[in-house]
N, C-alpha and C positions, 0 to 999 in steps of 0.2 A: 707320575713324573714323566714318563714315554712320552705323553698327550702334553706337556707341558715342554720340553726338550722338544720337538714337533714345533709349537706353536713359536717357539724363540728362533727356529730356524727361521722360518718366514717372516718374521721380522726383520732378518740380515740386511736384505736389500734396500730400508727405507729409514732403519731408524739411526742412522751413526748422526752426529759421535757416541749417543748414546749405544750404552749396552744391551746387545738385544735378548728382551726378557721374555719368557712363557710366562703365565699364570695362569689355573685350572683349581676351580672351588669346585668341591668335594663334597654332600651331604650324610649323614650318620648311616642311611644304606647304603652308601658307596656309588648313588648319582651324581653325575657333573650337573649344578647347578651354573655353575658359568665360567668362561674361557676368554682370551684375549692374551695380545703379545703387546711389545711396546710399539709405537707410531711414530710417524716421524718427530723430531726436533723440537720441544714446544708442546707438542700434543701430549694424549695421554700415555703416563705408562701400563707394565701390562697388568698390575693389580688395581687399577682405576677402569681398566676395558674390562677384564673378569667382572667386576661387582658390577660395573654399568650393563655387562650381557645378562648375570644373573635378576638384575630389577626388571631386565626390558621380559625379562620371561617370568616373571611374578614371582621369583624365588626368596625366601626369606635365608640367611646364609649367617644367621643367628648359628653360632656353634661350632661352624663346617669348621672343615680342614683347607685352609691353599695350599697347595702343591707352587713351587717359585722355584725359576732355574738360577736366582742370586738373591742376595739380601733383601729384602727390601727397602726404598732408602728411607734417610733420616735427616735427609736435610732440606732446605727450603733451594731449590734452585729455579730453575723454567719451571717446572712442578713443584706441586707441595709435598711433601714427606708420606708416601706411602703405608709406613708401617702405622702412622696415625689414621688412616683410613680404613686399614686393617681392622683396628683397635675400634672407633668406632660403626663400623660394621656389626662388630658382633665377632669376628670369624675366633673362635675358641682355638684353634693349631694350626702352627703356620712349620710346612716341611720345605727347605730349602737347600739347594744345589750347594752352595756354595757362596761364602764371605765377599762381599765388596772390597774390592782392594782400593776404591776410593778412599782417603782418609778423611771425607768429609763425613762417610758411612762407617765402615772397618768395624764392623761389630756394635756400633749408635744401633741401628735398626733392630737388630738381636736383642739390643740391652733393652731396649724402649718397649717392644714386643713383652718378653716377659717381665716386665715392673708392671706391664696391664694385666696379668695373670694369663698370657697367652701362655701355651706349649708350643716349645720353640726344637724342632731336630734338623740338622744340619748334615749333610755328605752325601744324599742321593741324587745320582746325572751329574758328580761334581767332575769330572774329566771332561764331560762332552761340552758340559756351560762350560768350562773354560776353555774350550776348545771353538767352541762357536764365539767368544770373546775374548782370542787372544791378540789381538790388537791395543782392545779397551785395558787388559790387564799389564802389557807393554807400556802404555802411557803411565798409567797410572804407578807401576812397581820402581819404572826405571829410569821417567821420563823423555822414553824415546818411543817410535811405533813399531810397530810389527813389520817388516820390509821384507815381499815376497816375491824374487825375480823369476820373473817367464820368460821360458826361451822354447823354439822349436826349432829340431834340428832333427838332423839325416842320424840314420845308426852311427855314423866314423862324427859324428859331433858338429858340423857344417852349418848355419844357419842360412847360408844363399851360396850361389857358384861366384867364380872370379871376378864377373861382369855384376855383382851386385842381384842379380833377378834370384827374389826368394819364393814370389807366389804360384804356386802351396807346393810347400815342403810336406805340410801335413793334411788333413782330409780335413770334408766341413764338418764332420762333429767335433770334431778336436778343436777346429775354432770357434763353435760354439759354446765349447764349455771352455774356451778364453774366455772367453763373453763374458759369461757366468761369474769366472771369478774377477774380472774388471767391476763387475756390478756392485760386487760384496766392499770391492775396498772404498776407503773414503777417497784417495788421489790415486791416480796415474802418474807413473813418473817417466819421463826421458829425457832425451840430452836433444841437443841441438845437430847435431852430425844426423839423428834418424829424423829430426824433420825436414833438412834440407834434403838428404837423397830420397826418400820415401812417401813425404806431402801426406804424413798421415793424417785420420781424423783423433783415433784414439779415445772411440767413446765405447759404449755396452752398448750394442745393438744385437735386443732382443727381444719380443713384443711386449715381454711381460716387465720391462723397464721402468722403473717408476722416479730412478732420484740418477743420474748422473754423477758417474765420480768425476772430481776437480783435475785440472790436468795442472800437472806443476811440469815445467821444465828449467833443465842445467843448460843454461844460453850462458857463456862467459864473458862473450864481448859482444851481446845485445845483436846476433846474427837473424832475428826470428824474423821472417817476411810478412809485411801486414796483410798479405791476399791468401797465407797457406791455410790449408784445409780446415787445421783444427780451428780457427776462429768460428766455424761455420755450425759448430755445435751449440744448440741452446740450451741453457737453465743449467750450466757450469762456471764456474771460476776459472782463470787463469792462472797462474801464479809463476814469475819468472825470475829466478835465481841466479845473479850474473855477479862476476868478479868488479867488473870495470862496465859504470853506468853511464854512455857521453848523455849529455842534457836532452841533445835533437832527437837519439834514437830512445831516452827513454821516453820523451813526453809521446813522443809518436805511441809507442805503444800503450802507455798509457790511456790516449786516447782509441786506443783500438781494444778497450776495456779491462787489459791484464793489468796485475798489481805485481811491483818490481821491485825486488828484494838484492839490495847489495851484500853480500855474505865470501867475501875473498879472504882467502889463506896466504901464507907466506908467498907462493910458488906464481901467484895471479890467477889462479882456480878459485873454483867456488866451492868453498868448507863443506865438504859434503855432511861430516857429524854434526857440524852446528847446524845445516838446514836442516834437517831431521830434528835437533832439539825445536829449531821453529817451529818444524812442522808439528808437533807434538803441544806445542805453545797454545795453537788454533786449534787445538781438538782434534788432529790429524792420528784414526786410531790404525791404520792397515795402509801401507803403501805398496802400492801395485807397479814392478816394474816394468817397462816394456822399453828398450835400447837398445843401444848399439854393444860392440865389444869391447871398446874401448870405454864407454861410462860402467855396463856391467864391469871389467877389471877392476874401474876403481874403486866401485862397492865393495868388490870382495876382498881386494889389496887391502884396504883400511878397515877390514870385518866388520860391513854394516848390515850384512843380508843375513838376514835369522833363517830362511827356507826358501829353495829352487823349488818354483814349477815348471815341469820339462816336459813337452811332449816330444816322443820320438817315434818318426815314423820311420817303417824297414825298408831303408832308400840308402844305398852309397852313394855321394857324390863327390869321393877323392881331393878335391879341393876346393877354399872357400874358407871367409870367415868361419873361427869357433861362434860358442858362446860366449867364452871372455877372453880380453886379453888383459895378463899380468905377468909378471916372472922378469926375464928367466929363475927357475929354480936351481938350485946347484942339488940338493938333496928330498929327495921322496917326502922324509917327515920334515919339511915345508910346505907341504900340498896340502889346501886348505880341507878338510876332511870334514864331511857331513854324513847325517846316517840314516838313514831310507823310512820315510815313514808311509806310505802309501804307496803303492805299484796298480796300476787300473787299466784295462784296455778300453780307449773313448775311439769307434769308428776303426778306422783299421790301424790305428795309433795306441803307441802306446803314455800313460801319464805316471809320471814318476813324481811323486813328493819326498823332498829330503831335508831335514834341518839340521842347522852346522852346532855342532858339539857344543854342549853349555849356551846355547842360545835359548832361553827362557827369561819367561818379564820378571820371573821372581830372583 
């Protein structure tokens, strides 16, 4: 299962929305006859790449055991139903991570499996598959996604000086393993305040890049300039969630390739919960923040952010944007309180993972 948890990791980067799967066939000496994760989109999953690697090496898998970091599924979607592939295979035991929270699966694949007289065991690498799928299991438990804001800031909490200049607060490993997790999520998200001062691009730039996450941003009254940087990025979507859509400014952008999405709340903002249920609508399983302080506040005012990534590097620089703005609070136990999941030194930085109290897809 090690070798199968392994092989799902490396699948993060290519295969969303689907869920990324290991599979690792097994023989009655305890050889791997064949291995594969799932692919992208449409392609194969990763028990159709296991039995295709085990045929392309002459392996007969009459009996084996697969190792699987989820169910395998059960329903006819972009793919056929794996656990029939399974079943015709041959493979005699099938040991899996952990249940599809799919309801199109949700134990179908289990039940199917053994009505073929497979042996079916269930719970090994079940924390980490759902750990390396906790977006997919977001959508699927709650029908919202996984919402993971990054920020880098100085020790005293500072994200740039008075005068706006942030770069670099933190070192280039540190932003490289931004990088990193930009890649893993399905969208990037930000507000319109950091494309105007910052002209970002907002993409994963890292050799080993294969799929581009989609950039979504919170434009409320269609501010976005048809010449700024992020246009310049290929093989992404746009996606632009504004309150108030005049006709000129949206066809314009439209033709400058973004899809524009009116989604306004009482106040003339844009429903940040509802676009999240949108975004979850399109398959959107991990949303990647990257903003200002003022859209990170409103994430957190309206408790949409399940886990902060923070890098902080050992810098005072006394004054300057935080990471968010909300409040005033009048008492302590108002303070939005999250609980440490990860502490890691990346470069001379440090990365702090936290996720806020009761924030789980289930």
């Amino acid at each position: 299962m090690r070798l199968a948890l392994d092989l799902a990791a490396r699948a993060r980067p290519v295969c969303s929305p689907n869920p990324a799967v290991g599979c690792v066939l097994v023989g009655a000496d305890g050889a791997v006859l064949g291995q594969g994760h799932t692919q992208a989109v449409g392609q194969a999953h990763a028990e159709i790449m296991a039995l295709r690697d085990a045929a392309a090496r002459g392996h007969s898998v009459v009996g084996a055991t697969a190792y699987v970091t989820l169910e395998p599924c059960a329903h006819q979607g972009r793919t056929g139903p794996c656990c029939d592939a399974l079943v015709a295979a041959g493979i005699g035991r099938v040991v899996a991570s952990i249940q599809d929270p799919n309801q199109r699966v949700a134990g179908e694949g289990f039940a199917r499996l053994r009505a073929a007289g497979v042996e079916v065991q269930v719970g090994s690498g079940a924390d980490e598959s759902r750990e390396l799928n906790i977006g997919f299991f977001a959508r699927m438990l709650r029908g919202m996604p996984w919402v993971r804001m990054k920020a880098a800031s100085s020790l005293d909490g500072r994200t740039a000086l008075p005068n706006g200049v942030s770069q670099w607060i933190t070192s280039p490993e540190a932003r490289a393993d931004g990088h990193a997790w930009r890649a893993r999520a399905c969208v990037v998200l930000t507000g319109i305040g950091t494309v105007l001062e910052d002209d970002p691009r907002l993409d994963a730039r890292l050799p080993e890049v294969m799929r581009q996450p989609d950039l979504v941003l919170i434009d409320s009254r269609l501010e976005t300039p048809l010449d700024a940087r992020l246009w310049t990025v290929l093989g992404r979507r746009v996606r632009i969630y504004t309150a108030a859509a005049p006709d000129a400014r949206r066809q314009a952008l439209l033709e400058r390739g973004a899809e524009v999405i009116a989604l306004p709340d009482a106040r003339g903002k844009v429903d940040l919960a509802a676009m999240l249920r949108d975004l979850a609508a399109r398959e959107v399983n991990e949303v990647h923040v990257e903003a200002g302080h003022k859209l990170n506040g409103s994430l957190l005012r309206e408790r949409l952010v399940d886990e902060l990534l923070l890098y902080q590097a050992p810098l005072l620089l006394g004054e300057g944007p935080g990471i968010a703005a909300f409040g005033p609070l009048s008492e302590l136990a108002e303070g939005l309180r999250f609980e440490w999941r990860e502490v890691q030194r990346v470069g001379a930085d440090l990365r702090l993972r936290a996720s806020g109290l009761g924030r789980t897809p289930s």
